[in-house]
Each structure stands twice: as structure tokens, then as C-alpha cells.
C-alpha positions as protocol buffer text, in pm:
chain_id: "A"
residue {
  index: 1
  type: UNK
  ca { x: -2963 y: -10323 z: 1109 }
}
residue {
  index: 2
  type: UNK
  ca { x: -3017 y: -9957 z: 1034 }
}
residue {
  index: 3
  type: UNK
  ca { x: -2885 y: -9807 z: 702 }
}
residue {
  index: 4
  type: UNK
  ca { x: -2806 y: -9395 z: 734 }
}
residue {
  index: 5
  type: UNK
  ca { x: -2882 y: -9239 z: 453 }
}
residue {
  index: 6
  type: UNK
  ca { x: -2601 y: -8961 z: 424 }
}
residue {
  index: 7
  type: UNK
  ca { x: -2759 y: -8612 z: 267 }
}
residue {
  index: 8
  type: UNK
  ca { x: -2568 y: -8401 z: 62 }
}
residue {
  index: 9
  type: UNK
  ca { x: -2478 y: -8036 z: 80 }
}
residue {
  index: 10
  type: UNK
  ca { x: -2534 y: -7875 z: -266 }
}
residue {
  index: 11
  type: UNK
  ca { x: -2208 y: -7720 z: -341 }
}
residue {
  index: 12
  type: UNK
  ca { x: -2213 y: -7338 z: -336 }
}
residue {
  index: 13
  type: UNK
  ca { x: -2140 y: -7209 z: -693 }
}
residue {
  index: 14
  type: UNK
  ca { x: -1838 y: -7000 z: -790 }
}
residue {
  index: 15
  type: UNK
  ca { x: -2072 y: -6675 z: -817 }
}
residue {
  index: 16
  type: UNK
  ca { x: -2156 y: -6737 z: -480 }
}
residue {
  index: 17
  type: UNK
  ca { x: -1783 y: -6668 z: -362 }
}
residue {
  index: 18
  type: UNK
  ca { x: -1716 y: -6403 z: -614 }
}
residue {
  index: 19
  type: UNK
  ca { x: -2064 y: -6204 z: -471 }
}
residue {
  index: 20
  type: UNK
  ca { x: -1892 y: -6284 z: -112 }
}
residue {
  index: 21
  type: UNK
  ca { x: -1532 y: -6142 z: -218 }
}
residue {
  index: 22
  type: UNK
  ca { x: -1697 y: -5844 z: -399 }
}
residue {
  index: 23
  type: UNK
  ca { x: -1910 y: -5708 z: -116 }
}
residue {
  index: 24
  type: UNK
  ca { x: -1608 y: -5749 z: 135 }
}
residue {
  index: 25
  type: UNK
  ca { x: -1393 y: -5581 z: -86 }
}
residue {
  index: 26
  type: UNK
  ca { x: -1661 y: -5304 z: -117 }
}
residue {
  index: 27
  type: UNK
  ca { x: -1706 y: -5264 z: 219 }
}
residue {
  index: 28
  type: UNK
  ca { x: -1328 y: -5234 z: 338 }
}
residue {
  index: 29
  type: UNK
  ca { x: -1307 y: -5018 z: -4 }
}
residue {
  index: 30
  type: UNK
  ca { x: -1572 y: -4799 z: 105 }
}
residue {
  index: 31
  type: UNK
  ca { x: -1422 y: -4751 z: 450 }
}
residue {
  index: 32
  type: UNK
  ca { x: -1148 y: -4651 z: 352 }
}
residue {
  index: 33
  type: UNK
  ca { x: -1261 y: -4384 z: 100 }
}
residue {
  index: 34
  type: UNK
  ca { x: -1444 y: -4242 z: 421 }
}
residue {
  index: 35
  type: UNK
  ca { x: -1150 y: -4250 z: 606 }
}
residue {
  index: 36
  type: UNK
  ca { x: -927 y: -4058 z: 367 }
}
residue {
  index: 37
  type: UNK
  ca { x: -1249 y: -3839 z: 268 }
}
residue {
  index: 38
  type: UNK
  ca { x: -1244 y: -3752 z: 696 }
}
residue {
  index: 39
  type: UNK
  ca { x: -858 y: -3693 z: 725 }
}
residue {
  index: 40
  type: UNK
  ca { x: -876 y: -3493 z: 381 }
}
residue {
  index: 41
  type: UNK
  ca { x: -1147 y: -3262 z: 534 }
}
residue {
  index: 42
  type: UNK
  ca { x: -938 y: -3239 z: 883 }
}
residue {
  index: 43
  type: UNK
  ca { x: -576 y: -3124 z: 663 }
}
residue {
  index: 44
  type: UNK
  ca { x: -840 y: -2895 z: 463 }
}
residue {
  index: 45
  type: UNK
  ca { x: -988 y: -2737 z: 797 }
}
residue {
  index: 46
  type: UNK
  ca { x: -605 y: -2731 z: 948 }
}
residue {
  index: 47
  type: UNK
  ca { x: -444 y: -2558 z: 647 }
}
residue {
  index: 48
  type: UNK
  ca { x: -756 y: -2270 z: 659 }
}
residue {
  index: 49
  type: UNK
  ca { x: -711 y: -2171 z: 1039 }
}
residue {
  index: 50
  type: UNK
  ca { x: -338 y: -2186 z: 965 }
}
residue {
  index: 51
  type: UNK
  ca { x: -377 y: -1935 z: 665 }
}
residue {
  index: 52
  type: UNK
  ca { x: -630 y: -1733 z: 917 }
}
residue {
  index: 53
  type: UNK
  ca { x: -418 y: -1723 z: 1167 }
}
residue {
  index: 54
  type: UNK
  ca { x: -109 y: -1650 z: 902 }
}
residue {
  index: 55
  type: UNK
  ca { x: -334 y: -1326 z: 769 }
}
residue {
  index: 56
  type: UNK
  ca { x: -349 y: -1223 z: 1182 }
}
residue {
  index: 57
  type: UNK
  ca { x: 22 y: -1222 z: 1169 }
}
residue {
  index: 58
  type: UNK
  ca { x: 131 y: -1058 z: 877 }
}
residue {
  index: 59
  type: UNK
  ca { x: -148 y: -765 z: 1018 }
}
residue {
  index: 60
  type: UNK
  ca { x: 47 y: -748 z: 1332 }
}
residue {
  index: 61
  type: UNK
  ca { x: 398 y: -731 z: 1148 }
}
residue {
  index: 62
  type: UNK
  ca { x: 297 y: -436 z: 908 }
}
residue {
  index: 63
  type: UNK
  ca { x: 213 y: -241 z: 1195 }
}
residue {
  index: 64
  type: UNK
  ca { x: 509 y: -266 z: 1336 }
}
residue {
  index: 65
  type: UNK
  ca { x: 692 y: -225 z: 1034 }
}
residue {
  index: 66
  type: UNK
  ca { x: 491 y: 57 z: 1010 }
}
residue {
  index: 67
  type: UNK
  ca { x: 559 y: 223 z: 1402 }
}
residue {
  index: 68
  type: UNK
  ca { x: 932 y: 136 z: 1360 }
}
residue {
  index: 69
  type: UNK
  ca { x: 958 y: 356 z: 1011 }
}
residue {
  index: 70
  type: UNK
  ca { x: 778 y: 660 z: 1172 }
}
residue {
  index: 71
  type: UNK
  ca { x: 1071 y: 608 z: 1429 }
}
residue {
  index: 72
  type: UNK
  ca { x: 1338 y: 600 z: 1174 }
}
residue {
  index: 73
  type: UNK
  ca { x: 1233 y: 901 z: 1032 }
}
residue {
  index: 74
  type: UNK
  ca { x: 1238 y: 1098 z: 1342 }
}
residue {
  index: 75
  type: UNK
  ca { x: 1586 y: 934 z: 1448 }
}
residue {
  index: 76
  type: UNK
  ca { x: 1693 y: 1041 z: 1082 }
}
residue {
  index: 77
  type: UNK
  ca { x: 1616 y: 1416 z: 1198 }
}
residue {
  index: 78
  type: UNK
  ca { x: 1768 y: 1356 z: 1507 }
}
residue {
  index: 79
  type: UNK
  ca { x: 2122 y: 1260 z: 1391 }
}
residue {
  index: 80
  type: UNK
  ca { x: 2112 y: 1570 z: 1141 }
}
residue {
  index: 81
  type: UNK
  ca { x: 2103 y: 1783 z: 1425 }
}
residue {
  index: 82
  type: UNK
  ca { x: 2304 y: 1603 z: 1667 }
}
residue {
  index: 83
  type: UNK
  ca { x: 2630 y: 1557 z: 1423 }
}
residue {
  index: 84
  type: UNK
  ca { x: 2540 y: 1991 z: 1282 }
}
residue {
  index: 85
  type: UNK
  ca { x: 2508 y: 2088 z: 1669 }
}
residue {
  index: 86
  type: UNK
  ca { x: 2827 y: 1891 z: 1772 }
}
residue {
  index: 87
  type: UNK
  ca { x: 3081 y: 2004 z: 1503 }
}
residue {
  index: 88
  type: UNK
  ca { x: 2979 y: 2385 z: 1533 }
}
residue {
  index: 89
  type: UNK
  ca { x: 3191 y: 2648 z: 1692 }
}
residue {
  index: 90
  type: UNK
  ca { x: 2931 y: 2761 z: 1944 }
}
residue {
  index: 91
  type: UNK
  ca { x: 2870 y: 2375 z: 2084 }
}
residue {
  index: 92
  type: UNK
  ca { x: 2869 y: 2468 z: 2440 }
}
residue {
  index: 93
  type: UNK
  ca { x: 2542 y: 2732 z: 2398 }
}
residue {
  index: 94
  type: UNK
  ca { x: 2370 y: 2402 z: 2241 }
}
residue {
  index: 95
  type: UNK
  ca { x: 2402 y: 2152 z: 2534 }
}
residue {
  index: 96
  type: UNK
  ca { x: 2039 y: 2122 z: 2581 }
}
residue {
  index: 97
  type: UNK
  ca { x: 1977 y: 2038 z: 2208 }
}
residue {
  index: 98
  type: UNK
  ca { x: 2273 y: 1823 z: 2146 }
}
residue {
  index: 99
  type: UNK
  ca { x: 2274 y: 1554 z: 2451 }
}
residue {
  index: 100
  type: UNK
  ca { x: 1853 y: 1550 z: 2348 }
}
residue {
  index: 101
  type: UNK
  ca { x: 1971 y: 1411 z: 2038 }
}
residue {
  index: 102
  type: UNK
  ca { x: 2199 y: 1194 z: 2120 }
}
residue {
  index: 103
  type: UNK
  ca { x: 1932 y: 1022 z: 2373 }
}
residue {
  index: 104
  type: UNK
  ca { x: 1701 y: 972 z: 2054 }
}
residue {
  index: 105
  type: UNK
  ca { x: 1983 y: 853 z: 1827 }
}
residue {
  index: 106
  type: UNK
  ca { x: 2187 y: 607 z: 2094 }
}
residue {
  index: 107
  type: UNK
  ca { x: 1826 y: 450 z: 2139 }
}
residue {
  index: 108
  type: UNK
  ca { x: 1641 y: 234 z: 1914 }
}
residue {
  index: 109
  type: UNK
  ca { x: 1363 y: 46 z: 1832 }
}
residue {
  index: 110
  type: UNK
  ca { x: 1353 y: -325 z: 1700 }
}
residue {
  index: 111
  type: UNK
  ca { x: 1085 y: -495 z: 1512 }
}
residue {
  index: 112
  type: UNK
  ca { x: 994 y: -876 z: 1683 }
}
residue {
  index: 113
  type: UNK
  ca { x: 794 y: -1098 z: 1379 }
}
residue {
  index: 114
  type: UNK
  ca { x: 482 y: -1252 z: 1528 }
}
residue {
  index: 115
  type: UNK
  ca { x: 597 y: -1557 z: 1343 }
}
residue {
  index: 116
  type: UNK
  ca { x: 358 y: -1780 z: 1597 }
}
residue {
  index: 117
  type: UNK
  ca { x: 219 y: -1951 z: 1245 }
}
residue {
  index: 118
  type: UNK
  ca { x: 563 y: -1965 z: 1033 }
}
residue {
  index: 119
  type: UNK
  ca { x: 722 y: -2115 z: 1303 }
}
residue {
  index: 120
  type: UNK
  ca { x: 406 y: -2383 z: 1337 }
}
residue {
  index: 121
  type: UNK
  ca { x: 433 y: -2455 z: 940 }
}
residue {
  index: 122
  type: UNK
  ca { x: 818 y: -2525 z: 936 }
}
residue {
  index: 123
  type: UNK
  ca { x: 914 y: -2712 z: 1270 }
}
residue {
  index: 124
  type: UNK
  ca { x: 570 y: -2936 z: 1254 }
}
residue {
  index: 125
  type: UNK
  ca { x: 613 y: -2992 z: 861 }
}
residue {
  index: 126
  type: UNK
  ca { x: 266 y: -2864 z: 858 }
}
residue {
  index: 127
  type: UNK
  ca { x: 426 y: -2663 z: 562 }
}
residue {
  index: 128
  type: UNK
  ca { x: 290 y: -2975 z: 346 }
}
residue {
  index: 129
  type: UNK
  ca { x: -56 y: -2867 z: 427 }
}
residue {
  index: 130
  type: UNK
  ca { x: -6 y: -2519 z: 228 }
}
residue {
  index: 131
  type: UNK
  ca { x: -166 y: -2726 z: -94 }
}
residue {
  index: 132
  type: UNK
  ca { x: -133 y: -2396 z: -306 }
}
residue {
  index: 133
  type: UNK
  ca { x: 223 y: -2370 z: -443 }
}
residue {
  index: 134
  type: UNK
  ca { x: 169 y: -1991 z: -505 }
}
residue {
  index: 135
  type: UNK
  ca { x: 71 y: -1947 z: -142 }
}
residue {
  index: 136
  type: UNK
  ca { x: 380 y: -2149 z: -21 }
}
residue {
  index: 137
  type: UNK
  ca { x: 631 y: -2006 z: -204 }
}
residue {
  index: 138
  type: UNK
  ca { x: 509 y: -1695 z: -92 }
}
residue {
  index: 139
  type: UNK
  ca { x: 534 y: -1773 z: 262 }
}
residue {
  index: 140
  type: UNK
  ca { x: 873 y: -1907 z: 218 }
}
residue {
  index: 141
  type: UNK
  ca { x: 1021 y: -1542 z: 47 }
}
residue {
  index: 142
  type: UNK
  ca { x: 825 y: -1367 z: 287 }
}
residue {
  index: 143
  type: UNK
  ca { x: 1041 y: -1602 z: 619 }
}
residue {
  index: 144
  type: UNK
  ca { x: 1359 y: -1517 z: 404 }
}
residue {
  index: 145
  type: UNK
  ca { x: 1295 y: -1116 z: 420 }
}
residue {
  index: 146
  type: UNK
  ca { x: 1178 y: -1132 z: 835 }
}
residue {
  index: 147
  type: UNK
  ca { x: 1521 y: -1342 z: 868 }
}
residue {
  index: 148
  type: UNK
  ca { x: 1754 y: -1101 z: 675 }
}
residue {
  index: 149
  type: UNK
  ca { x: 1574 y: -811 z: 840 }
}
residue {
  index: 150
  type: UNK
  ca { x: 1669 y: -996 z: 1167 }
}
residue {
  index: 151
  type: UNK
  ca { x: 1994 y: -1010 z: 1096 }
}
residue {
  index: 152
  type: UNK
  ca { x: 2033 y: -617 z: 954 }
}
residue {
  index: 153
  type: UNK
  ca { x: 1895 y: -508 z: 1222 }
}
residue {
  index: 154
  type: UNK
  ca { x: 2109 y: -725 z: 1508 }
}
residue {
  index: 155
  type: UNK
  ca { x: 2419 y: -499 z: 1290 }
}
residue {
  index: 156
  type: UNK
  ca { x: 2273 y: -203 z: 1394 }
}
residue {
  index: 157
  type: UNK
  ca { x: 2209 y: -297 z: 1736 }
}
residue {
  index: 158
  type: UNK
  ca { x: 2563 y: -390 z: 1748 }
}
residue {
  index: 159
  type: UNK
  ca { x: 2714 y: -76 z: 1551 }
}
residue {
  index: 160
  type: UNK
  ca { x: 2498 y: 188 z: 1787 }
}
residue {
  index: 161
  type: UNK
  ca { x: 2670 y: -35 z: 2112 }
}
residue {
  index: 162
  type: UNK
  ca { x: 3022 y: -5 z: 1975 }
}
residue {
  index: 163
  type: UNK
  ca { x: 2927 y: 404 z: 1929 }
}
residue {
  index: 164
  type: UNK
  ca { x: 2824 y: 431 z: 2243 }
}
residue {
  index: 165
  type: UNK
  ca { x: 3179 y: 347 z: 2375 }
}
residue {
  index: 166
  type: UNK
  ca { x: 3303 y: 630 z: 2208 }
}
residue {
  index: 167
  type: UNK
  ca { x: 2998 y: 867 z: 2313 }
}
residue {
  index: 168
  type: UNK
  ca { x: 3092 y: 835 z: 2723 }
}
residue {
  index: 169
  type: UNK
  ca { x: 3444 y: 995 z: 2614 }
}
residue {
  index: 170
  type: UNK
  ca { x: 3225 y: 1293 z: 2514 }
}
residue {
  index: 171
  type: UNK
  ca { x: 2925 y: 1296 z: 2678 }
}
residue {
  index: 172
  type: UNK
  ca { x: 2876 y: 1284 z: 3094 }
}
residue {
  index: 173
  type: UNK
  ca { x: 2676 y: 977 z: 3207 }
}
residue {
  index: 174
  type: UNK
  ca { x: 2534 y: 1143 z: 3502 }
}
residue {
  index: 175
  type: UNK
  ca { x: 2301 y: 1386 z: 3251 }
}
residue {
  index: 176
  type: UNK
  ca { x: 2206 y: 1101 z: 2996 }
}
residue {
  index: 177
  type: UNK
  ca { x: 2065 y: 941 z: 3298 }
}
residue {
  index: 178
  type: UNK
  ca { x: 1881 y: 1243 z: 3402 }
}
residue {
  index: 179
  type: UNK
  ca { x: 1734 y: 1299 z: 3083 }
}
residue {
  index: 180
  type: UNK
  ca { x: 1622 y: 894 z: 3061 }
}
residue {
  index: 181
  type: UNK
  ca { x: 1457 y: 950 z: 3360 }
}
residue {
  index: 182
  type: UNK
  ca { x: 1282 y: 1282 z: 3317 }
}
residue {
  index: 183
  type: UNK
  ca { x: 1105 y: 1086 z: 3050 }
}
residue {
  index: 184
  type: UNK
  ca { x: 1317 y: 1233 z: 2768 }
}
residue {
  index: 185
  type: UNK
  ca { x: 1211 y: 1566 z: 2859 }
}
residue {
  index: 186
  type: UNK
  ca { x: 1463 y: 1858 z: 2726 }
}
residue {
  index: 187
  type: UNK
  ca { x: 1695 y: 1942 z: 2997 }
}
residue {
  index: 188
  type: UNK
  ca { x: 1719 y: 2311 z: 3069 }
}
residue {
  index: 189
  type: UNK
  ca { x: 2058 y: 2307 z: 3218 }
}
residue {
  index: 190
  type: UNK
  ca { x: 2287 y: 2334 z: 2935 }
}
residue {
  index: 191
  type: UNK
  ca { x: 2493 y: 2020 z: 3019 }
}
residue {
  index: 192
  type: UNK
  ca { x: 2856 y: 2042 z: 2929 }
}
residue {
  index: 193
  type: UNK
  ca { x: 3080 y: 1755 z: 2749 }
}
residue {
  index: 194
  type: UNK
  ca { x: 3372 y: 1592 z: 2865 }
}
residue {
  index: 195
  type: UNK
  ca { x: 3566 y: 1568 z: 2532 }
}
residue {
  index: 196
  type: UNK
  ca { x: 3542 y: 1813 z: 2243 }
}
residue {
  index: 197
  type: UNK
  ca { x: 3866 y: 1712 z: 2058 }
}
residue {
  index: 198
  type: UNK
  ca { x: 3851 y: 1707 z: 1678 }
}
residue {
  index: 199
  type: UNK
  ca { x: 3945 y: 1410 z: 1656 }
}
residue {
  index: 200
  type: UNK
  ca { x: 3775 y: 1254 z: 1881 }
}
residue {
  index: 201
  type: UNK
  ca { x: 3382 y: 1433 z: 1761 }
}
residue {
  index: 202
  type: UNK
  ca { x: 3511 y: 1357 z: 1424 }
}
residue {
  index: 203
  type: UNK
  ca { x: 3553 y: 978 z: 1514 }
}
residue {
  index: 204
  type: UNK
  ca { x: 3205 y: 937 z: 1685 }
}
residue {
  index: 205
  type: UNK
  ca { x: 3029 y: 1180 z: 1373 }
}
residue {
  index: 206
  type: UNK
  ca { x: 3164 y: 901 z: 1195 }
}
residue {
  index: 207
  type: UNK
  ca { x: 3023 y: 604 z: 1333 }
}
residue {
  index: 208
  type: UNK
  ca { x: 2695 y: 808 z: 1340 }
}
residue {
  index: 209
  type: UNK
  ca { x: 2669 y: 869 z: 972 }
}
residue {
  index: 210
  type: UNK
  ca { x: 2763 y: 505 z: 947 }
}
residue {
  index: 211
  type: UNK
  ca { x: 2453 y: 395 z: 1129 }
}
residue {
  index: 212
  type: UNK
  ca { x: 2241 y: 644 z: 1005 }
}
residue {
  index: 213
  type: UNK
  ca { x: 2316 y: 486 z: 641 }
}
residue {
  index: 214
  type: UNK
  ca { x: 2237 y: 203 z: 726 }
}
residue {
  index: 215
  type: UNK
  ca { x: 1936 y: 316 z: 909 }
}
residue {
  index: 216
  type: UNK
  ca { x: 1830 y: 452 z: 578 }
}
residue {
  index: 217
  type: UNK
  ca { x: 1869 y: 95 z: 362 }
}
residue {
  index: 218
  type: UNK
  ca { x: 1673 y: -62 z: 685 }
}
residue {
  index: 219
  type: UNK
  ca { x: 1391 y: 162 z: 634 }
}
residue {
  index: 220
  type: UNK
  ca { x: 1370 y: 104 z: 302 }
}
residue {
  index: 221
  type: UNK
  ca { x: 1382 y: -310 z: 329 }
}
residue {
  index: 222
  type: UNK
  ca { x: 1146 y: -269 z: 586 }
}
residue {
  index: 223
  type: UNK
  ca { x: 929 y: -55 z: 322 }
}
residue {
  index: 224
  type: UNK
  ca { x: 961 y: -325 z: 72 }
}
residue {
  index: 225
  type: UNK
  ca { x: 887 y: -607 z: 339 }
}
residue {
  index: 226
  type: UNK
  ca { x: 546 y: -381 z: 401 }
}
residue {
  index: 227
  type: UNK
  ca { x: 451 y: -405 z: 40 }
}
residue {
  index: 228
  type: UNK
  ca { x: 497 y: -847 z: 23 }
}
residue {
  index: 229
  type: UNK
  ca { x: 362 y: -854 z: 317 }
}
residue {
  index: 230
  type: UNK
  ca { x: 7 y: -708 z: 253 }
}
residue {
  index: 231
  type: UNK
  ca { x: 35 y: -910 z: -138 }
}
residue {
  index: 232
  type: UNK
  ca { x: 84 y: -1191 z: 48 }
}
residue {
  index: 233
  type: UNK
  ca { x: -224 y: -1133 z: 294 }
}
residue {
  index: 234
  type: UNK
  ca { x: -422 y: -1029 z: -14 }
}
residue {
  index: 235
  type: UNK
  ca { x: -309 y: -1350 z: -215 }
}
residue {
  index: 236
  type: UNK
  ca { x: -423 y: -1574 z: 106 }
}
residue {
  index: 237
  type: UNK
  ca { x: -747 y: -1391 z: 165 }
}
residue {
  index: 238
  type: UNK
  ca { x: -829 y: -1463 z: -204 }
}
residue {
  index: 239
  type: UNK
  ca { x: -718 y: -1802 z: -253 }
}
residue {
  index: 240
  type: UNK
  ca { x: -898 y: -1949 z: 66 }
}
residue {
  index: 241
  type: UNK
  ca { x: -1208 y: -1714 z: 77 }
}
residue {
  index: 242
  type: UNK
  ca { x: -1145 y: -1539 z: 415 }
}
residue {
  index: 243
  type: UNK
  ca { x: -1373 y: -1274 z: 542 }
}
């Protein structure tokens, strides 16, 4: 009869375990440190090139802004002349100076935001990524000027088209459309005018003078916008170092 002799596994000590748990929990620790350290760096490297691309913008908008004042100013000359022309006396020896005028003023110009990056930063919530509560804020009053601006400017778009209803009772289609095509060239022709009732100039010099105040205030706003808009590009370039 054989005997087994049974040998015995020396029991593992409790430090044994606690040296196991630690150096798991290190390593899953450490892992994730490297994984937040990695997306930190990525939402660092995102919110940069969206401030970069945020400074392109604003450069883009100011001149704009600044083609569509130098247009304002000239329309503001334009509408002196038209409405002094029109209401004189001698209207019919001004034909080629008046229905010039009225091509400039019936016109217009609008200013389109490259808003490419604000648009990004709200509908993506990549707004969060702006870390700098300075820089966001600023961002957000700068979006809240572009969208009133929008909206002024849609008025005037609107108020010119209801004038221009009133301006085919006076002026004759057939020569505006001569002039558009000429390339705005003075005619030389000394177009007549369909309507020269008092009432009726004194109801479209109206409307003009309506616009053109509100032309003014728009020029101005848009002034004002010009002046955020480059703090704002000077505030980004200094707060994120860009060349």
C-alpha cells in the first residue's frame, strides 16, 4: 500500500494581493490619464484652428464692411442730387443727371458674413471648446451685431422695393434698362419722366429721405461692427499666440 504524501501550497500573503490590486489599478489609472491627456491635446488643437480660422473670417467681414461704407457714402451723394434735381423747376434740362441717380440710389449693396466658423461653433456645440470666457463672450456679441445688421439691412432691401413701385409712375422703364445695360454709363439723351405731379415727386422724395436715414444709422452700425470686429481679432490673436 502506497501512502501520498499531499504538499502544501504556501498561502500567498495579503501584501501579495494588495501589490497585485495596486499595479492594476496603476495601470488602468495611467491609461486613462493618457487618454484624457490625448483628447485634451485634440479639443486644444480643435479650438486653435477654429480661432485661426475665426481671425480669417472676421478679416473677410471688415472688408466688406469696409467696400459697402465707401458705397454708402457715394449713394448718400447720390440721393442729394437725385431728390435737389427732381423737385427743381428746370427738371426736364436735368434728365441725364436725375435718372443716373436714381440707378445708383434704387440699387444697393448687401454685406453676406463669412460666418463659415460661427456657424461651426454654435450648431456642433463646438462653442464649449472656446475655453476662454473673454474670447466667447466676445464671439457671442460679435453673432448678435452680424444678426441685427442682417435684419437692418433686409428693411432696407424691403423699403428701396416698396420705392421702386412708386419710381415706375415717374420714371420710364425702357431708359433705366438702357442705362443698366450701358454699364451705368450717363445717358446723353435727356430722358423724359412720365409723372411730375407734386404730389406724386413729393411722395417718392419721401420714401427716399426715409431710406437714406436709415442708410445713414446702417453705416454707422456697420462702423461700430468694424471697430469689435478687429478688438475681437486682436483679443484672439493675443490670447492663442497666432502669427
Amino acid at each position: 500500500m502506497e501512502v501520498h504524501a499531499h504538499t502544501h501550497t504556501a498561502r500567498k500573503k495579503w501584501t501579495h494581493y494588495f501589490w497585485e490590486f495596486l499595479m492594476l489599478f496603476l495601470a488602468v489609472f495611467c491609461g486613462f490619464l493618457a487618454e484624457y491627456q490625448l483628447e485634451h491635446k485634440i479639443e486644444k488643437d480643435r479650438e486653435r484652428q477654429f480661432m485661426y480660422s475665426m481671425v480669417e473670417d472676421i478679416k473677410s467681414d471688415t472688408a466688406q464692411l469696409n467696400r459697402v461704407i465707401s458705397y454708402r457714402k457715394l449713394w448718400q451723394g447720390k440721393i442729394d442730387t437725385l431728390v435737389m434735381l427732381l423737385n427743381s423747376p428746370d427738371r426736364t434740362k436735368w434728365g441725364n443727371e436725375i435718372y443716373l441717380a436714381f440707378i445708383y440710389v434704387s440699387g444697393g449693396i448687401r454685406f453676406l458674413s463669412n460666418d463659415r466658423t460661427l456657424q461651426q461653433l454654435k450648431n456642433a456645440g463646438n462653442l464649449r471648446l472656446v475655453r476662454k470666457q473673454i474670447v466667447s463672450d466676445s464671439i457671442i456679441y460679435y453673432d448678435q451685431q452680424l444678426r441685427r445688421l442682417l435684419y437692418l439691412s433686409e428693411l432696407e432691401t424691403q423699403m428701396k422695393h416698396d420705392n421702386r413701385h412708386n419710381a415706375y409712375k415717374i420714371f420710364m422703364a425702357e431708359e433705366v434698362d438702357k442705362i443698366v445695360k450701358s454699364g451705368y454709363e450717363k445717358p446723353v439723351n435727356n430722358p423724359s419722366f412720365l409723372n411730375v405731379e407734386p404730389i406724386m415727386l413729393n411722395e417718392f422724395c419721401g420714401d427716399v429721405r426715409h431710406i437714406q436715414r436709415l442708410d445713414i444709422n446702417l453705416m454707422k452700425f456697420e462702423e461700430r461692427i468694424i471697430k469689435n470686429a478687429v478688438g475681437l481679432m486682436n483679443l484672439i490673436t493675443d490670447k492663442y499666440q497666432l502669427k
